[in-house]
C-alpha positions in Angstrom: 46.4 56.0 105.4 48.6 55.5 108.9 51.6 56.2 106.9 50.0 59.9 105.8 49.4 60.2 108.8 52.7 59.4 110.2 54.4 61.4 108.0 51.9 64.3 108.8 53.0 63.9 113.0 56.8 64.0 111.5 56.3 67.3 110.2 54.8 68.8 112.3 57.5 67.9 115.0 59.8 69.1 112.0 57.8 72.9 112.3 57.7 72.5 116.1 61.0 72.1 116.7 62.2 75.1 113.9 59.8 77.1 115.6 61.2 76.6 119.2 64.6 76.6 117.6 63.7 80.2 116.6 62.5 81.3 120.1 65.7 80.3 121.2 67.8 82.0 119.0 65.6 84.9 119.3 66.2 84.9 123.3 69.8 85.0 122.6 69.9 87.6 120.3 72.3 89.3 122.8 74.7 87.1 122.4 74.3 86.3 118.9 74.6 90.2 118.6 78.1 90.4 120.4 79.2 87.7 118.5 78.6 89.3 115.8 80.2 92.4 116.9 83.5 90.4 118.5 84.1 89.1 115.2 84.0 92.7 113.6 86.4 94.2 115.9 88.7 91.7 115.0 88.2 92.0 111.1 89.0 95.6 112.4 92.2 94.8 114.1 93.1 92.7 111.1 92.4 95.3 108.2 95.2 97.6 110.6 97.5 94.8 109.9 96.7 94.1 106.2 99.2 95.8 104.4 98.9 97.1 100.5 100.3 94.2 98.0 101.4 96.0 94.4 102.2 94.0 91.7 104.7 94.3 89.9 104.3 92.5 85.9 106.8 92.2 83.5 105.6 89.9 80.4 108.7 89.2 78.1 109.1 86.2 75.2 111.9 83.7 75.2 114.0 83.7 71.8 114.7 80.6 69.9 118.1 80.8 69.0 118.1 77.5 67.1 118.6 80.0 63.1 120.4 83.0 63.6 120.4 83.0 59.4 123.6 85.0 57.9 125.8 84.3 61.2 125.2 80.0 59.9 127.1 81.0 57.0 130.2 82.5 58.3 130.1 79.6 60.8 130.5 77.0 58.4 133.3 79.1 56.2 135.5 79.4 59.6 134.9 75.6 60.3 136.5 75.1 57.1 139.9 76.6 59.2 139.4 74.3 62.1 137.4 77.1 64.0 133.9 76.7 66.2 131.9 80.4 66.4 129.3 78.7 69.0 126.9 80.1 70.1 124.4 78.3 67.5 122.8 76.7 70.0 120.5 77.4 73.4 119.0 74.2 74.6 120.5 75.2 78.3 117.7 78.1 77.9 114.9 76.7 76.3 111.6 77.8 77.6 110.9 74.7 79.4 113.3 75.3 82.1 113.8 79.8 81.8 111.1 79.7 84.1 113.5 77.5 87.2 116.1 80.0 86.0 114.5 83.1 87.0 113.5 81.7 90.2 117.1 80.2 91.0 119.3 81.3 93.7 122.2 82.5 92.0 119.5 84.7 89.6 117.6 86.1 92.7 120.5 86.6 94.6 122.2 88.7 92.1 119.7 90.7 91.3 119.3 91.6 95.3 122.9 93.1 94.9 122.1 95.8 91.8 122.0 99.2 92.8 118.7 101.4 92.4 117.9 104.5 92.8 115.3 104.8 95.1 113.9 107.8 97.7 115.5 111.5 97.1 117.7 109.5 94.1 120.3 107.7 96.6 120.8 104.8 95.3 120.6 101.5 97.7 120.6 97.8 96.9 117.7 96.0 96.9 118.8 93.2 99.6 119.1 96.9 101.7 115.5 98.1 100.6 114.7 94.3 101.8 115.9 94.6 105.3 114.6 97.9 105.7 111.0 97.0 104.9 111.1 93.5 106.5 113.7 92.6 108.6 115.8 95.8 110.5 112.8 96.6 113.4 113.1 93.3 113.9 116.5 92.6 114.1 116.7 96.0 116.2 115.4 94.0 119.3 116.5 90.0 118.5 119.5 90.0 116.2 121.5 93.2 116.8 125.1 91.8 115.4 122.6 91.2 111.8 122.6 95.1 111.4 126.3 95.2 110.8 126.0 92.8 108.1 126.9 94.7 104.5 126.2 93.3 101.3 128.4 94.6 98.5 128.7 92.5 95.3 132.3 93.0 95.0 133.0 91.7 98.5 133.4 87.9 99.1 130.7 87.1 102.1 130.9 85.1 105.3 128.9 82.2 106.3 126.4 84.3 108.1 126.0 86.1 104.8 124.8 83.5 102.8 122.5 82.1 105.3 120.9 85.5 105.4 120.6 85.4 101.9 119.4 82.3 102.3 116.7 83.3 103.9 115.9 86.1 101.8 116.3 83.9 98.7 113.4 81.5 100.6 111.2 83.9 101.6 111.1 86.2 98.0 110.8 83.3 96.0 107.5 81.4 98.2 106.4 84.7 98.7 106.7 87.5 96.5 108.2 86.4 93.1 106.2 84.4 90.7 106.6 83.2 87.0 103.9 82.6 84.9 103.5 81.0 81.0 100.5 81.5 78.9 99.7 78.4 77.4 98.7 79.4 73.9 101.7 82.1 73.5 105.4 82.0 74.7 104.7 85.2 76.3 106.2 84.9 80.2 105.0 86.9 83.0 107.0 87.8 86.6 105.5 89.0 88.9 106.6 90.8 91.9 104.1 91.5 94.7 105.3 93.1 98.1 104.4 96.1 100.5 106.8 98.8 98.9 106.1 99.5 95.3 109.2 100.7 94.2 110.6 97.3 95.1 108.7 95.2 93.5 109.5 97.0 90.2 112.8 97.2 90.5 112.8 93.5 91.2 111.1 92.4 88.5 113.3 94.6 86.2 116.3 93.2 87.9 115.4 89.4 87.3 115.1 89.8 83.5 118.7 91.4 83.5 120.2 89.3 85.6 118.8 86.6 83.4 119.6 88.0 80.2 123.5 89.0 81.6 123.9 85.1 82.6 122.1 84.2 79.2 124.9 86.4 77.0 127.9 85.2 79.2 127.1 81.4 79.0 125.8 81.9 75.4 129.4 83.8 74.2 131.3 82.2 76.0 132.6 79.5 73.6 132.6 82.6 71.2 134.7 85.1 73.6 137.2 81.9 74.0 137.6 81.4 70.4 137.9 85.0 69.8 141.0 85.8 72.3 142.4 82.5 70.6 142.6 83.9 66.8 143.3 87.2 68.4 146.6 85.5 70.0 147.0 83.5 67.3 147.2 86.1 64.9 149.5 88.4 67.1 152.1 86.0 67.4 152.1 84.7 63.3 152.2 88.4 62.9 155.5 88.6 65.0 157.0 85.3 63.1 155.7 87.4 59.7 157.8 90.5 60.6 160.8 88.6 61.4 160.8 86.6 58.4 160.2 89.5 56.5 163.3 91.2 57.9 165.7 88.0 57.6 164.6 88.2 54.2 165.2 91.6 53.6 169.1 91.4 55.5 169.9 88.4 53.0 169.0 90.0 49.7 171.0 93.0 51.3 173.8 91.1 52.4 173.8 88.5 49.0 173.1 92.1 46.4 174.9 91.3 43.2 176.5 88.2 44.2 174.9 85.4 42.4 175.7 82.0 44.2 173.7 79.2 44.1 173.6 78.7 47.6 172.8 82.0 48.7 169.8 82.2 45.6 168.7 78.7 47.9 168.1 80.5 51.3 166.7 83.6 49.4 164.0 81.0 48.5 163.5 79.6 51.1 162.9 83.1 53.3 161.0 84.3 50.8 158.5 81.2 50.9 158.4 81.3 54.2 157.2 84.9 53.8 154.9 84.1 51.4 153.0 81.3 54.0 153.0 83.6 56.6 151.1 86.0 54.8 148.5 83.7 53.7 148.3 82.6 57.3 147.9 86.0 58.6 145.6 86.8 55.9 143.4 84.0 56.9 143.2 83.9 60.5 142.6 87.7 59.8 139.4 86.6 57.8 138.7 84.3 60.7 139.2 86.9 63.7 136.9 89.4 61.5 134.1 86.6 61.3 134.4 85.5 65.1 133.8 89.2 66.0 130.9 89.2 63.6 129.6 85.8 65.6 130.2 87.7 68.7 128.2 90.7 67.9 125.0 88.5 66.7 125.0 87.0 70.2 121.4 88.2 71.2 119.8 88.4 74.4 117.5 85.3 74.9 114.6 87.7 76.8 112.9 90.1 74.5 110.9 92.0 77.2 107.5 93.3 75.6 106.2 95.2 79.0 108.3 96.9 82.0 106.1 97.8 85.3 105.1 101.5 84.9 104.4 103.4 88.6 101.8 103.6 89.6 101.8 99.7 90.0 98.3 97.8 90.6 97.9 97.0 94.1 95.8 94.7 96.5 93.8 96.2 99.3 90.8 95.1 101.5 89.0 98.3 102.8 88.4 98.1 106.7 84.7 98.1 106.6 84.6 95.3 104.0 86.8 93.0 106.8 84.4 94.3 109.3 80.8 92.9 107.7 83.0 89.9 106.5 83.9 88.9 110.1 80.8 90.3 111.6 78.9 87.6 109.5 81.2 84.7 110.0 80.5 85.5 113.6 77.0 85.4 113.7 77.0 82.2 111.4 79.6 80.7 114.1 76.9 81.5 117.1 73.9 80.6 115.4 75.6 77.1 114.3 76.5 76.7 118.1 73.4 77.5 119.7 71.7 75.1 117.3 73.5 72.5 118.2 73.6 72.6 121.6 69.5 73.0 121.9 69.0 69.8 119.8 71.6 68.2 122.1 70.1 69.0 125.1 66.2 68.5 123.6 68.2 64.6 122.7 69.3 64.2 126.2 66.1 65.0 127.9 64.2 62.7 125.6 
C-alpha cells in the first residue's frame, strides 16, 4: 500500500514539474519564437549559397577479352613462324581494377586537356571550363601570376603546372567524379556531378575515351611492334629478293650458250637463292597480312551502353524547404536549452 502510494506522489511530481516546464516555455515563447526565426534566416542565407548539382551518368560494360574466336586461329598459325600477335590477353584491365583506372591521375588528367565545344561553339578545354567556374574569381584577388598559367596538351608543363593539376586532380576526384559497379551485372556507372552541366557531361564522356584510348594503345602495343617488325622485315628480304633476282638474270645473260660446268654451278646456286627468297617473302607476306588482321580485331575494352543526354538530372533544395528545415532545428535547439537549464536551476535550489 505505501509503495502505491509512493509511486502515486512520484507522478504527480512527474505532472507537476511537465506542467511548470510548460509555463516556462510558454513565458518564453519570444524567444523560442526568434530562435526559431534566427535559424530560418540562416537556412535563407544558405539556400543563396547552395548551388545546383547535375549529374552526369554514363553506364558502360567492361569486355572480356580472354576469346576473341577467329583472331586465336591466325595467332597460332603465325606462332608457327616464330611470331606473337598479342593482344590475347587483358588482365591489366580486368574489371576489378577499371574502376582505379578511371579515377587515376594520368586518366583524369588527360581527359582535363580535350577540347569541347562549349558556349556559342568555341571550343575550350575542360581544365579552362574548371578554372572558370571554380578557381579564376579567386585567383583574381590571391594568386594573380595562376591566371597566366596555359594548359595545352602538346606543351611540356612546369612544376607549378602539375601542382595545379594536382589540385584539380584532388579535388574532381573527392568531389565530383564517382564510379560505381552493380553487383549483379558488369554494368559500370560514372558519375559526374558539379555546378555547370555542360561539364559534367563532357567529363564523363571524356573519362570513358581517355580510358578506352589508353586501353587500345597498351592492348596493341605488342601488336603495332610486331607489325612494324614483319613490315621491315619484309622490305628488306624484298630488297635481297630483287637483287638476287637480278644477279641471276646478268649470269644467264652473261653465261647464254656457253655450257660450262662451273658457270651451270653459280646459275644454281642464284637460282636457289631466288627460290628461298621467294618463299620467305611469300611467308612473312602471309604473316604481315595476319598481324594487320590481329591489329584490326583489337577492340575497345569499354562498350558504353548510355551517354549523358542534356538536360542532365540535377540536385536542388528550394529556399523555403531550408527555411522550415532550419526554423525547426532552431526551435528544437531552444526548447532543449531552456529545458535544461529550469531543471538545473529547480536542482540547485533543492
Amino acid at each position: 500500500m505505501n509503495n502505491f502510494i509512493d509511486d502515486e506522489i512520484r507522478l504527480k511530481d512527474v505532472l507537476n514539474k511537465l506542467k511548470l516546464l510548460k509555463k516556462e516555455l510558454f513565458l518564453k515563447k519570444k524567444l523560442i519564437f526568434l530562435t526559431g526565426l534566427f535559424f530560418s534566416i540562416i537556412g535563407l542565407l544558405y539556400s543563396l549559397k547552395n548551388e545546383t548539382i547535375y549529374n552526369a551518368n554514363l553506364t558502360f560494360v567492361v569486355e572480356n577479352n580472354k576469346d576473341q574466336g577467329g583472331l586465336a586461329k591466325y595467332a597460332g598459325f603465325a606462332s608457327q613462324f616464330g611470331f606473337d600477335l598479342g593482344g590475347l590477353n587483358s588482365a591489366t584491365f580486368s574489371q576489378s581494377n577499371i574502376m582505379e583506372l578511371i579515377k587515376s591521375r594520368k586518366v583524369v588528367q588527360n581527359a582535363l586537356l580535350t577540347y569541347h565545344q562549349f558556349d556559342n561553339n568555341i571550343e575550350t578545354s575542360l581544365v579552362e571550363r574548371y578554372i572558370d567556374n571554380k578557381y579564376r574569381s579567386q585567383w583574381k584577388e590571391d594568386n594573380a601570376d595562376l591566371l597566366l598559367l596555359k594548359f595545352d596538351q602538346n606543351e611540356s608543363f612546369t612544376l607549378k603546372h602539375d601542382s595545379v593539376l594536382g589540385v584539380f586532380y584532388k579535388n574532381l576526384v573527392e568531389n565530383v567524379i564517382s564510379v560505381e559497379k552493380s553487383d549483379e551485372t558488369s554494368i559500370v556507372t560514372i558519375i559526374c556531378s558539379s555546378n555547370d552541366e555542360l561539364f559534367s557531361k563532357k567529363l564523363a564522356e571524356s573519362l570513358v575515351n581517355e580510358v578506352s584510348e589508353y586501353y587500345i594503345h597498351a592492348q596493341t602495343a605488342q601488336a603495332r611492334n610486331t607489325l612494324n617488325f614483319i613490315k621491315n622485315r619484309s622490305d628488306s628480304v624484298l630488297i635481297e629478293l630483287k637483287i638476287a633476282e637480278l644477279n641471276y638474270a646478268r649470269h644467264k645473260d652473261s653465261n647464254y650458250g656457253i655450257y660450262k660446268a662451273e658457270g651451270l654451278i653459280e646459275e644454281i646456286r642464284l637460282q636457289r637463292k631466288v627460290e628461298i627468297l621467294t618463299i620467305m617473302y611469300s611467308e612473312i607476306v602471309k604473316n604481315l597480312e595476319i598481324s594487320k588482321v590481329s591489329l584490326l580485331n583489337q577492340k575497345p575494352l569499354v562498350n558504353v551502353i548510355d551517354l549523358p543526354i542534356l538536360p542532365l538530372d540535377f540536385q536542388y533544395t528550394p529556399w523555403y524547404f531550408l527555411m522550415i528545415i532550419f526554423g525547426l532545428i532552431g526551435l528544437i535547439i531552444s526548447v532543449i536549452y531552456l529545458s535544461i537549464s529550469l531543471l538545473i536551476e529547480e536542482a540547485l535550489d533543492n
